[in-house]
C-alpha positions as CSV (number, residue, x, y, z in Angstrom):
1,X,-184.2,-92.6,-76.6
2,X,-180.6,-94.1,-76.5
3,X,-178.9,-94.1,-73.3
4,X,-175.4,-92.5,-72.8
5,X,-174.2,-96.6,-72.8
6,X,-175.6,-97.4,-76.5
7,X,-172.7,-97.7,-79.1
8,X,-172.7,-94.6,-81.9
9,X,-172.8,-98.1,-84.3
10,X,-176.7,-99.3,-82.8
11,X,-178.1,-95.8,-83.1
12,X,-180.3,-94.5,-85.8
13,X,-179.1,-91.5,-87.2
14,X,-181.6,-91.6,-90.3
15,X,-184.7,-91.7,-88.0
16,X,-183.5,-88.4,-86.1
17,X,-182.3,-86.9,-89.8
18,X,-186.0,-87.4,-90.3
19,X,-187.4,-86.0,-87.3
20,X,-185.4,-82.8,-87.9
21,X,-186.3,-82.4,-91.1
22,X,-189.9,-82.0,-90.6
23,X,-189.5,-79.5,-87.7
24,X,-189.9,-76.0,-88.8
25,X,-187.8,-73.8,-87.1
26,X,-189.2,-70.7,-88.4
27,X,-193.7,-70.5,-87.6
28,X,-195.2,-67.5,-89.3
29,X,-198.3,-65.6,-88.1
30,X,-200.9,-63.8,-88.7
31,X,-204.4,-62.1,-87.0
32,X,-208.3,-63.6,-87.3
33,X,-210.3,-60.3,-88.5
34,X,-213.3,-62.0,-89.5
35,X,-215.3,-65.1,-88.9
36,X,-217.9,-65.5,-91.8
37,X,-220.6,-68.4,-91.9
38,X,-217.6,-71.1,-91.8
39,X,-214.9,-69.0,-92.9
40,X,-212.2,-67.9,-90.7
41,X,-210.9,-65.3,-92.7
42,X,-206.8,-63.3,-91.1
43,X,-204.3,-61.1,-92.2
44,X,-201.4,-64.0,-92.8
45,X,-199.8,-66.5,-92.2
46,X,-197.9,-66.7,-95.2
47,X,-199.5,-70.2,-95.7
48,X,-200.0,-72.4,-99.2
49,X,-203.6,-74.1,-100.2
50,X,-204.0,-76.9,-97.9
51,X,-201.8,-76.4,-95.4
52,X,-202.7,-76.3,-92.0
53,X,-202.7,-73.7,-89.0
54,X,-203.4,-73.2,-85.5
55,X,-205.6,-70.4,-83.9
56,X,-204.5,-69.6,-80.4
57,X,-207.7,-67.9,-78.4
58,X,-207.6,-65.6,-75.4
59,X,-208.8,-68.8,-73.3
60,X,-206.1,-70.6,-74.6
61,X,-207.9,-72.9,-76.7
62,X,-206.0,-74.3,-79.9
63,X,-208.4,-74.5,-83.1
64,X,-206.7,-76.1,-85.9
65,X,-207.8,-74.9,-89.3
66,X,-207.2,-75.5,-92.8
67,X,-206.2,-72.9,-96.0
68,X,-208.7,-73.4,-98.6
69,X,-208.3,-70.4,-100.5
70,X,-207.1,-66.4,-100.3
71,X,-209.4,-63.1,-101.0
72,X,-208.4,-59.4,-101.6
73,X,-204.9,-60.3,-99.8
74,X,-206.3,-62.5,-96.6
75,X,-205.9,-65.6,-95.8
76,X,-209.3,-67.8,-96.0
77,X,-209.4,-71.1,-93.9
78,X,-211.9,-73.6,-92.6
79,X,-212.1,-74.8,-88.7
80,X,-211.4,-78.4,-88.7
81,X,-213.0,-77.7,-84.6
82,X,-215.3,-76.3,-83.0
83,X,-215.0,-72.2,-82.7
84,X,-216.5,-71.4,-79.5
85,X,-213.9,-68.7,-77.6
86,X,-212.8,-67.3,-80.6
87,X,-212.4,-64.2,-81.2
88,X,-211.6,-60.8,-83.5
89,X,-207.3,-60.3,-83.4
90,X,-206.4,-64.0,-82.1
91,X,-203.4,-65.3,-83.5
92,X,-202.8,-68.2,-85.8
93,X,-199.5,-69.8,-86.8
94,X,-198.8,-71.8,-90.1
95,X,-198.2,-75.3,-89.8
96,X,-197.0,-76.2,-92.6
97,X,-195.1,-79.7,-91.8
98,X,-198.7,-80.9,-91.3
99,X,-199.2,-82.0,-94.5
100,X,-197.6,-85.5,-94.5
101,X,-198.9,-88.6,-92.4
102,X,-196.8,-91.1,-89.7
103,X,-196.9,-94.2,-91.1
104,X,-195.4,-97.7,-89.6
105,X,-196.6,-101.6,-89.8
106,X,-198.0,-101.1,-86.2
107,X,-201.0,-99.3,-88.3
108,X,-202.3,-102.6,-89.0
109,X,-205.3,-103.2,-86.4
110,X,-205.5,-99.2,-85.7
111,X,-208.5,-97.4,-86.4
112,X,-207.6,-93.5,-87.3
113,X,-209.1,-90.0,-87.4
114,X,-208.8,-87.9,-90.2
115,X,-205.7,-86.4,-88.7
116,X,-203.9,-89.8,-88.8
117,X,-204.2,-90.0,-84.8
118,X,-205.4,-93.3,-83.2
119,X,-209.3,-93.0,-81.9
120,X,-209.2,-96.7,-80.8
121,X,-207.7,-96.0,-77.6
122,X,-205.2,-98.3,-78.8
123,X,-201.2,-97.3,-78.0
124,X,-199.7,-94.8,-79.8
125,X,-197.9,-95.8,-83.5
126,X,-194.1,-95.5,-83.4
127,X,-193.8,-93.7,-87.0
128,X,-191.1,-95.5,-88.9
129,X,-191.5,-92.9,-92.0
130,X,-193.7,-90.6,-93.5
131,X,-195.7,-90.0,-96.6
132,X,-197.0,-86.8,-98.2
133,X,-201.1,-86.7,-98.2
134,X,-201.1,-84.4,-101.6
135,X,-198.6,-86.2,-103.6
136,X,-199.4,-86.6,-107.0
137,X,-200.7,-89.4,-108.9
138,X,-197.6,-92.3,-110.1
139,X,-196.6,-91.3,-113.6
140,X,-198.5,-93.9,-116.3
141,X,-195.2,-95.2,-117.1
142,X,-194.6,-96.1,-113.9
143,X,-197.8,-98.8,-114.0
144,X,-197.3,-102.6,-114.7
145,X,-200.5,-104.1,-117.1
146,X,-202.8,-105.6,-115.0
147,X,-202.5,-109.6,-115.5
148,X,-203.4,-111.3,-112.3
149,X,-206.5,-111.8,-110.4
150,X,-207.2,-110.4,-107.2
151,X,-209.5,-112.8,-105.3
152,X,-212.4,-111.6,-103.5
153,X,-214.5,-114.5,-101.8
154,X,-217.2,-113.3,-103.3
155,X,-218.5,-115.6,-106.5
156,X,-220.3,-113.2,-108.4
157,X,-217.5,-111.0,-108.4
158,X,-214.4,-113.2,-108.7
159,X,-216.9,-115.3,-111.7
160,X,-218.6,-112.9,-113.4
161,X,-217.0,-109.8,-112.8
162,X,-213.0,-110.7,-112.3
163,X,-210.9,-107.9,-110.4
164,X,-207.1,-107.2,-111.1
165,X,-204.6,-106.6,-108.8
166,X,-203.9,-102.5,-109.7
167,X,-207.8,-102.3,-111.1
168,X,-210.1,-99.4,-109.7
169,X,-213.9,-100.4,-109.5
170,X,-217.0,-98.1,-108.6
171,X,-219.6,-99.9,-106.7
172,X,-223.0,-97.9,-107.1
173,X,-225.7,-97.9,-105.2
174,X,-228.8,-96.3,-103.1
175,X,-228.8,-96.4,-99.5
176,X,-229.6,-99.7,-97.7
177,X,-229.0,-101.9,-100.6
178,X,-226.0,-103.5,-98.6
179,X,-222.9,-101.9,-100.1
180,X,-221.1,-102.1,-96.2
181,X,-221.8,-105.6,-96.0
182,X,-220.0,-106.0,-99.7
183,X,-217.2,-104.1,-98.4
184,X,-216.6,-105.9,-95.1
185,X,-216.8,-109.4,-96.8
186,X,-214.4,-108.3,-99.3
187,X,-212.2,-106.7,-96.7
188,X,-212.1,-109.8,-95.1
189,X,-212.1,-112.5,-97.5
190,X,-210.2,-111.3,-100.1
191,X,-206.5,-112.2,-101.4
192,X,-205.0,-109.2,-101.0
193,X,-201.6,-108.3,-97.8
194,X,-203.3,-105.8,-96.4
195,X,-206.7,-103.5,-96.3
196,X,-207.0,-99.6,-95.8
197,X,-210.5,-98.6,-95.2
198,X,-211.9,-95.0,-95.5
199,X,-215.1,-94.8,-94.0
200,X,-216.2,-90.6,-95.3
201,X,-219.1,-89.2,-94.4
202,X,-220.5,-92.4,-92.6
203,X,-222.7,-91.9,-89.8
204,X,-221.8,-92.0,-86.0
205,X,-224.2,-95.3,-85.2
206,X,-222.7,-97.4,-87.9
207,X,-218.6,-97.0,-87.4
208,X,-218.8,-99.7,-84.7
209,X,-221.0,-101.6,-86.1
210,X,-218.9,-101.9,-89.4
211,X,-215.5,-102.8,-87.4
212,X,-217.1,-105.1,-85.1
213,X,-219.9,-106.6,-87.5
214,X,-219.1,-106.3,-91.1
215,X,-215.0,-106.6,-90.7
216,X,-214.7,-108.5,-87.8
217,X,-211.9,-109.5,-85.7
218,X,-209.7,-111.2,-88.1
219,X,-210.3,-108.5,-90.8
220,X,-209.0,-106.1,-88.7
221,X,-206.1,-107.8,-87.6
222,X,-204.7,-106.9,-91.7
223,X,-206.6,-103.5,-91.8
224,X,-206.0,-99.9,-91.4
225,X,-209.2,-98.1,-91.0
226,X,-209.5,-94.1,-91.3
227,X,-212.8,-92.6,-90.5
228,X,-213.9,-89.3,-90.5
229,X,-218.0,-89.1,-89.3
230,X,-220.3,-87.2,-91.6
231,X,-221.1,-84.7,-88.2
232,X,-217.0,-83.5,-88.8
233,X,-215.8,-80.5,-90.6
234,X,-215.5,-81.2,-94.7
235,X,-211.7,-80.2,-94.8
236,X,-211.0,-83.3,-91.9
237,X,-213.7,-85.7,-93.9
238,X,-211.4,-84.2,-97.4
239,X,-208.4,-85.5,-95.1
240,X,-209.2,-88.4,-94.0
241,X,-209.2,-89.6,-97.4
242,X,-205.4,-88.6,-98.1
243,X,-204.5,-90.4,-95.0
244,X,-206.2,-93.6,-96.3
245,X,-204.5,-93.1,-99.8
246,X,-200.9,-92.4,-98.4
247,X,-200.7,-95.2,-95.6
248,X,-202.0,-97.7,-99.1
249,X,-198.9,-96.3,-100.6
250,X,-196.6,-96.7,-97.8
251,X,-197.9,-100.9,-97.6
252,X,-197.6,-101.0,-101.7
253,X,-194.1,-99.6,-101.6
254,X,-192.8,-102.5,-98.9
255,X,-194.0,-104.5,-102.0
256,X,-197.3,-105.7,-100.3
257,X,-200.8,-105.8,-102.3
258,X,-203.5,-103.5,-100.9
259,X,-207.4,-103.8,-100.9
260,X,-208.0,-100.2,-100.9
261,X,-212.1,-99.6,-99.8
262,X,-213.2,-96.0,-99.9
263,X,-217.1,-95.4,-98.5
264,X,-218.6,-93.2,-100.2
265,X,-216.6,-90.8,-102.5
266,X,-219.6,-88.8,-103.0
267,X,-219.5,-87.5,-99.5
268,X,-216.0,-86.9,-100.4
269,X,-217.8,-85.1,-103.3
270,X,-220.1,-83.0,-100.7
271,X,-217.2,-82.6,-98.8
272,X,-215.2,-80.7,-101.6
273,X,-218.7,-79.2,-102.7
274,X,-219.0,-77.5,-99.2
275,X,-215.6,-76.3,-99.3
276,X,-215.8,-75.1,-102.9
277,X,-219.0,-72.9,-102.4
278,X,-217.4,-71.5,-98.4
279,X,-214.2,-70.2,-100.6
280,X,-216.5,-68.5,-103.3
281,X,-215.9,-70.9,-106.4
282,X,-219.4,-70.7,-108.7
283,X,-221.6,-74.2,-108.6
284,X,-221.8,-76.0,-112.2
285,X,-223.5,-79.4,-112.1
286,X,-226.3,-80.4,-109.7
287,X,-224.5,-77.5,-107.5
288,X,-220.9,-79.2,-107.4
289,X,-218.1,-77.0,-108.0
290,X,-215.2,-77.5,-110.8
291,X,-213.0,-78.5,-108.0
292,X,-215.0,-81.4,-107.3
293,X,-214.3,-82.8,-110.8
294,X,-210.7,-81.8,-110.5
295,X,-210.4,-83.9,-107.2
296,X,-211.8,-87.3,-108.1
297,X,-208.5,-88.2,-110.6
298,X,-206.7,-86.9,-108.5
299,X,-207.5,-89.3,-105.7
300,X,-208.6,-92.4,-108.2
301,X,-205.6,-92.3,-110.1
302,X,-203.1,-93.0,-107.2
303,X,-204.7,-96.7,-107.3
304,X,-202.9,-99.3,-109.5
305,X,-200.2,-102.1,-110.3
306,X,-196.6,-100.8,-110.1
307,X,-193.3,-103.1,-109.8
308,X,-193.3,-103.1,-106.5
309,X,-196.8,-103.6,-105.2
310,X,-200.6,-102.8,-105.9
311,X,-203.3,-100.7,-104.9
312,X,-206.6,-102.3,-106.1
313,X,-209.2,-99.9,-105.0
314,X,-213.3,-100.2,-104.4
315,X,-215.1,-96.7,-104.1
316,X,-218.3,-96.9,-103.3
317,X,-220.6,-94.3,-104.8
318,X,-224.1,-93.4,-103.1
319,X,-226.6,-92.9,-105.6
320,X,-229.0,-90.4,-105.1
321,X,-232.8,-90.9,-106.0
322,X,-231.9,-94.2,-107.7
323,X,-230.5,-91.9,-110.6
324,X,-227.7,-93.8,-111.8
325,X,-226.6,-90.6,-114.6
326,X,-226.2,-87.8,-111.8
327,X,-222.8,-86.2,-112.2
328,X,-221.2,-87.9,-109.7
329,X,-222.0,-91.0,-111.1
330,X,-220.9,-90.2,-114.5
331,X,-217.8,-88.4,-113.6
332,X,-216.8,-91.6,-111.2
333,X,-217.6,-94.1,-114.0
334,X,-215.3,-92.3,-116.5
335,X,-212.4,-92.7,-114.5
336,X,-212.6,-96.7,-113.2
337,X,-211.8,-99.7,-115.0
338,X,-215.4,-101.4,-114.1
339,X,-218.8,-101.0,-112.1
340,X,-220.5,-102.6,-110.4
341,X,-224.1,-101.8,-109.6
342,X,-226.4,-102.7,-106.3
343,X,-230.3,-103.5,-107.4
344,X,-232.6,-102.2,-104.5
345,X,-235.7,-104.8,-106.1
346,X,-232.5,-107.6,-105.7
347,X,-232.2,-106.2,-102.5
348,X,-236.0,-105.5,-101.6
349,X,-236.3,-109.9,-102.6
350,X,-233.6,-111.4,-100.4
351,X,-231.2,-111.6,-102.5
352,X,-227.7,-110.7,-101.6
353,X,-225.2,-109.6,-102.7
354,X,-227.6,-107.4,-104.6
355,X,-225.8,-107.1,-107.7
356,X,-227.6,-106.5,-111.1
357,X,-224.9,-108.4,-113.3
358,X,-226.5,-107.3,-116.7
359,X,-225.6,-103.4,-115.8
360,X,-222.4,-103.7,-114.3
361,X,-219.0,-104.2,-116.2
362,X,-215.2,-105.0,-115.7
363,X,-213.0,-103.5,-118.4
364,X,-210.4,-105.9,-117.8
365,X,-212.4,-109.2,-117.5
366,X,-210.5,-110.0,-121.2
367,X,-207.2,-109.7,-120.0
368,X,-207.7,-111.8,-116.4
369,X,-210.4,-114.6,-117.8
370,X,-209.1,-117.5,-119.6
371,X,-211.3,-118.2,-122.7
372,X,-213.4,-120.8,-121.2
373,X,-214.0,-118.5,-118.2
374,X,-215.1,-115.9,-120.4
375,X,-217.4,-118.6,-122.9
376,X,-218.8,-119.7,-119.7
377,X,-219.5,-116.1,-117.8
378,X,-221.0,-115.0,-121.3
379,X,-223.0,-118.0,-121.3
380,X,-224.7,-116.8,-117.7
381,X,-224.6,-113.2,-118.6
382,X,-227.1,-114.5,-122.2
383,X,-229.7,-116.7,-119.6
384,X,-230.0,-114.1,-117.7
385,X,-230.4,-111.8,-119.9
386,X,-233.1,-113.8,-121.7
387,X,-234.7,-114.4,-118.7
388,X,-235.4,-110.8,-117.8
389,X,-236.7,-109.9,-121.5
390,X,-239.2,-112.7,-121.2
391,X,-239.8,-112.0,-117.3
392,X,-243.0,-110.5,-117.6
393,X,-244.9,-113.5,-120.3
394,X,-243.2,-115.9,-118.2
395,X,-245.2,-114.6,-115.1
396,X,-248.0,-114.5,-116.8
397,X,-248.1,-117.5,-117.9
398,X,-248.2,-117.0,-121.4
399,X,-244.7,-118.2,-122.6
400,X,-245.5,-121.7,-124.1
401,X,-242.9,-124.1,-122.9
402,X,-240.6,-125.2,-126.2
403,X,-241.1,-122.2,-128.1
404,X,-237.5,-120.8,-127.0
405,X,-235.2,-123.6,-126.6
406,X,-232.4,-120.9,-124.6
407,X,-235.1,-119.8,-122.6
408,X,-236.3,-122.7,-121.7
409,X,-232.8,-124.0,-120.6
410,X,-232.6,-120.5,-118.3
411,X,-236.3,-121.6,-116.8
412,X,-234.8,-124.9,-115.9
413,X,-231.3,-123.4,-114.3
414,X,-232.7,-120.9,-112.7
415,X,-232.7,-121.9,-109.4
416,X,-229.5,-122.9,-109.5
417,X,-228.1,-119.8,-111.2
418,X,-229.6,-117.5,-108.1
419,X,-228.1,-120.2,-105.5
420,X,-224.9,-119.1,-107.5
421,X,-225.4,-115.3,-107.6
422,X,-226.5,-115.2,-103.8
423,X,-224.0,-115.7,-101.1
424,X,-224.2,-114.9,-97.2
425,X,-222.1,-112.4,-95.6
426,X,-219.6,-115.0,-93.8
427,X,-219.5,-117.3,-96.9
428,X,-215.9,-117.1,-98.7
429,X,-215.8,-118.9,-101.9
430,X,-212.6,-119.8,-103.4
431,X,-211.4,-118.9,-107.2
432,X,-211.6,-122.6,-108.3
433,X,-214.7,-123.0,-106.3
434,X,-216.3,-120.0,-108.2
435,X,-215.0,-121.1,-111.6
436,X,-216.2,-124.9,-111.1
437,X,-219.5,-123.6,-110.7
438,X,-219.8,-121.3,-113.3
439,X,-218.7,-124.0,-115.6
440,X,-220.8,-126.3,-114.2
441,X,-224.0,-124.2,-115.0
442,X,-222.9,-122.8,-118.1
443,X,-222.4,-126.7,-119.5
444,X,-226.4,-126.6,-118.7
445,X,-227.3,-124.0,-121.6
446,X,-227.4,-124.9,-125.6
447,X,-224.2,-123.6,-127.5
């Protein structure tokens, strides 16, 4: 606070105007009169979808809840705590300011909870600003075409598969097949200013791990990581994700470029599922509600390339059973400009990163590869394609050397196309590092 000493000239009225504007002078209220299954259902407060209130208790406890839907005049919302000590005719009070999330360039290093608070133990963020968790996606003539590389360390990626500054990419999967590790070498060897990373749904045991093991020191020194665990309440994990996508926008609009990593949006997915079926909308696909499909554009689309900076976001995308066509899946893939898919026999052998190159796909590789890039990626992409047709005879031993001059050429690079493919998790290769190679081994196959 200024002291009675500081000129009227050094004070800042704009970050009081601010300050004042998200007070609400007037709180309304309303009475709990039932508690159903998850359900907190009262009689007020006037209150709009997604905001948040408070429930006082007789033992003066303070639950904090969230509105996810109305029913025959009451108001139906979803404890983001636990409910012991409530009880029939407490009071709870709108919030309705609660919507919006502190933001400052202290964040960077912070780990946060899914209300935007500091679980590190860390000091407290001085909020220069703020930014609205709902606000809608940019309008698309607001985006910049996507022209320049974003560099990821990673060869496979930055060779094969080239990613845009602005582009949106699914990385699929099954558990185990190493999708964290990905992230956290990406996280911390790629080009981009800064990092947000929402960790949704993840479990207790590996949120440590991941910051101290898979991001590391200096890839937490230029993140922001949000995490809500997979044991919290599905409106806090649902929130945690609007916190990750507004501090992104905050960093793109100071003109920086922003590695956005979100793991996994489908237990975003569950998360919305859960809260779909507790407010009494009817399951469609696989038992996901309609406003599961409704929320994934909504929360992809606020990635991209604008004039004043870039959100290039990774979702990660858990597939369950190995079924790479289960709604989720589908829906997701519709929406991104690429995919990239995680083998669990790549993974099973060794090899990482465990990417299947043949099934995944970057929708922009035209537009960031130069032609020679692309002769030579599609050069790699054909041996090993022609390799896995002719896996089975050539482990068999009945392919007859000579018979297939291509294939013979991918028998003899082999070894040094899966040198190329495979890359520890500390290893960071650089963009002309990554395209020598590639050249290198494509100058090995027959035009």
């Amino acid at each position: 606070m200024p002291s009675a000493l500081t000129p009227p000239d050094a004070i800042d009225f704009n970050r009081f105007a601010a300050i004042l504007a998200r007070i609400d002078p007037v709180r309304s209220e309303g009475e709990v009169v039932e508690l159903v299954g998850l359900i907190v259902e009262s009689r007020g407060p006037a209150a709009a979808i997604g905001d948040f209130c408070e429930i006082r208790t007789r033992a003066g406890r303070t639950i904090r809840c969230q509105v996810i839907g109305f029913r025959e005049g009451r108001v139906l919302s979803m404890p983001l705590e636990d409910t012991g000590g409530l009880s029939l005719g407490d009071r709870i009070t709108a919030r309705g300011g609660d919507a919006d999330v502190r933001v400052s360039p202290e964040l960077l290093g912070a780990v946060l909870n899914g209300f935007g608070e500091r679980m590190d133990g860390g000091p407290p963020v001085h909020a220069a600003d703020t930014r609205p968790l709902y606000a809608p996606p940019p309008s698309p003539l607001s985006r910049t075409p996507i022209r320049e590389r974003l560099a990821t360390g990673i060869r496979v990626i930055d060779g094969l598969l080239p990613c845009g500054k602005g582009q949106r990419i699914g990385i699929f999967g099954g558990s185990g097949v190493g999708k964290s590790t990905l992230l956290g070498s990406m996280a911390k060897s790629s080009s981009a200013d800064v990092n947000v990373i929402a960790l949704i749904g993840e479990r207790n045991r590996e949120v440590r791990e991941f910051i101290e093991h898979d991001l590391g020191p200096e890839g937490l020194k230029r993140s922001v990581v949000v995490v809500a665990t997979s044991d919290q309440p599905a409106p806090l994990r649902v929130r945690a994700c609007f916190v990750a996508l507004a501090v992104a926008e905050y960093f793109r609009d100071n003109g920086q470029d922003v590695l956005l990593v979100m793991d996994s949006i489908t237990r975003l997915a569950m998360a919305q599922r859960e809260i779909g079926l507790a407010a009494g909308e009817p399951p469609s696909q696989k038992g996901y509600t309609p406003s599961v499909f409704g929320l994934l554009p909504k929360i992809c689309e606020r990635a991209g390339n604008f004039e004043n900076g870039s959100i290039t976001a990774f979702f990660t995308v858990l597939v369950e059973g190995d079924d790479f066509n289960e709604p989720i899946c589908d829906a997701v893939r519709s929406i991104l400009d690429g995919h990239i898919t995680l083998s669990r026999q790549l993974g099973a052998s060794g090899h990482y990163p465990a990417i299947q190159v043949l099934d995944s796909v970057s929708r922009l590789e035209s537009k960031l590869a130069t032609p020679q890039q692309a002769a030579s990626a599609r050069k790699i992409r054909e041996a090993l394609a022609i390799f896995r047709q002719s896996e089975d005879l050539i482990n068999l031993g009945a392919y007859v050397s000579g018979a297939n001059p291509r294939l013979d050429a991918a028998i003899k690079s082999r070894s040094d196309l899966i040198q190329f493919l495979r890359q520890n998790g500390g290893e960071v290769s650089s963009i002309d590092e990554t395209i020598g190679r590639m050249d290198a081994l494509a100058a090995s196959f027959p035009a």
